[in-house]
C-alpha positions in Angstrom: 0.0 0.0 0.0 1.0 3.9 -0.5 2.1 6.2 1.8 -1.3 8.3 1.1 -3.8 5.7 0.7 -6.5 4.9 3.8 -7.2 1.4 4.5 -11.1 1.6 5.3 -12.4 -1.6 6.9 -16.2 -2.1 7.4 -17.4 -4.9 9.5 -20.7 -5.8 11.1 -21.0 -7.1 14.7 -20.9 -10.3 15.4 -24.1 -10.9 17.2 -27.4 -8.8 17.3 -29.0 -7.8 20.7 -32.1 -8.1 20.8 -33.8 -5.2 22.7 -37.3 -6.5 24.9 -39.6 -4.2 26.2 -41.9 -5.0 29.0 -45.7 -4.5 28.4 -45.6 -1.9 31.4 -43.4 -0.2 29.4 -45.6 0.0 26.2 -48.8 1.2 28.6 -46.2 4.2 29.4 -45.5 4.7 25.8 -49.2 4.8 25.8 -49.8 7.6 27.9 -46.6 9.4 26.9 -47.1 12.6 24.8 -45.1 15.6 24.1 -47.5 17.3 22.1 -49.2 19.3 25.1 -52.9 18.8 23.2 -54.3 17.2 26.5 -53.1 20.5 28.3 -54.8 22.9 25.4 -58.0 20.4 25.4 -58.4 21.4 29.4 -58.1 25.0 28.8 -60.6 25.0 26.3 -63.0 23.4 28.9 -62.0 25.8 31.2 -62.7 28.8 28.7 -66.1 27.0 28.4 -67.1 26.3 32.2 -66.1 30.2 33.0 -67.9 31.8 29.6 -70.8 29.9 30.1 -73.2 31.2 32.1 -72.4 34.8 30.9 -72.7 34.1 26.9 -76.4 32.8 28.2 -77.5 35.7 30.0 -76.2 37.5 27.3 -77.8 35.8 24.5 -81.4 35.5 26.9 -81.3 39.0 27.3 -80.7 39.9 23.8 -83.3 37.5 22.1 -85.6 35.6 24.6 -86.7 37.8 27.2 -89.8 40.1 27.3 -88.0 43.5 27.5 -85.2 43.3 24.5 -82.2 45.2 25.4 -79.2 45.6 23.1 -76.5 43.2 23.8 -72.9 44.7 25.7 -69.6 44.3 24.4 -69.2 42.1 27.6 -71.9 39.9 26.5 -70.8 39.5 22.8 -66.8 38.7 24.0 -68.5 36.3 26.3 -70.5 34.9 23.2 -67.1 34.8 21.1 -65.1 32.9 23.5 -67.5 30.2 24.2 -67.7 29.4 20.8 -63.6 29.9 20.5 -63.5 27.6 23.2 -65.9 24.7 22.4 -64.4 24.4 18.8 -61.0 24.5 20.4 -62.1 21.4 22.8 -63.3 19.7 20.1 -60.3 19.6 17.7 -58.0 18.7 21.0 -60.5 15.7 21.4 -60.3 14.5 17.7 -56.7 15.3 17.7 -55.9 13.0 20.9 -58.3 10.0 19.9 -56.8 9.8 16.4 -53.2 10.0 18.4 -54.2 7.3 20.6 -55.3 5.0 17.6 -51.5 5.6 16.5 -49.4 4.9 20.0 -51.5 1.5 19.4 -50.7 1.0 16.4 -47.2 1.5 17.0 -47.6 -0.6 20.3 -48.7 -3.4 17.8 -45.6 -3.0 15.5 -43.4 -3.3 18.2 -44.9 -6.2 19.9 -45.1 -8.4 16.5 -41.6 -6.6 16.4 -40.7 -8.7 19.4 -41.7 -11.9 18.4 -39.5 -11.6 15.7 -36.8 -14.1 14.9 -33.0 -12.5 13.8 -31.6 -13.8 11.9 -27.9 -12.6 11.1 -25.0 -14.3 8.4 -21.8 -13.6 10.4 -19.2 -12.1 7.3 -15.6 -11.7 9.5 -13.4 -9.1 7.6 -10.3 -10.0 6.4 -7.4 -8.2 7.8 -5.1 -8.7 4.6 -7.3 -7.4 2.1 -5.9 -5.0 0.1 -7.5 -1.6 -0.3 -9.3 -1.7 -4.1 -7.5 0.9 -6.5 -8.6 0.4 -9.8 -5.3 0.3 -10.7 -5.1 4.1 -9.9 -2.9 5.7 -6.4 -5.2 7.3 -4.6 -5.1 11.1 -4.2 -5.5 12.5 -0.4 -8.5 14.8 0.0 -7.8 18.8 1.3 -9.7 19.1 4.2 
């Protein structure tokens, strides 16, 4: 071999681990999220609980009741955040049941996963092997 040519030796390992997961471990990959929509989901159901009872009297006063007064600002915010809130609590609810449907699928592709059999064809590198060339010296790269 040159002075300037690398000898590059790839190899594999000679046995694969096999990495088991417990089933407790799976129910907390379950319940792990990361995407904080269980957190935005309860503060929409806040921002419904508190605007509730105001966006009511608001909306009785304006159209149901005997004397008709004009509807506040008050009234019409409460009005606008109910409704900001309850389609708010409803994406965070189909966004965390369609989420759920995918940790268990991916709970299912792991456990048939498992019960996978390895199989692995050991190849051992040869230490004399000379570097292939082409019949060309090999140039060094500039950094």
């Amino acid at each position: 071999m040159s002075d300037n040519a690398v000898r590059i030796v790839t190899s594999t390992p000679t046995e694969l681990n096999r990495h088991d997961i417990s089933d407790e471990e799976l129910e907390m990959f379950r319940h792990w999220r990361t995407d904080h929509v269980q957190s935005y989901g309860q503060t929409s159901l806040g921002g419904i609980i508190g605007s509730v009872i105001p966006a009511c009297q608001a909306f009785f006063d304006a159209f149901v009741s005997h004397v008709v007064k004009p509807m506040d600002v008050i009234g019409l915010l409460s009005i606008i955040v109910l409704t900001a809130s309850s389609v708010g609590f409803a994406l965070c609810l189909i966004i965390d049941r369609r989420r759920g449907r995918d940790y268990n699928a991916k709970i299912e592709e792991i456990r048939k996963r498992r019960n996978k059999k390895i199989e692995y064809v050991n190849r051992v590198p040869v230490n004399d092997e000379s570097l292939p060339t082409n019949g060309r010296r090999l140039k060094k790269q500039k950094l």
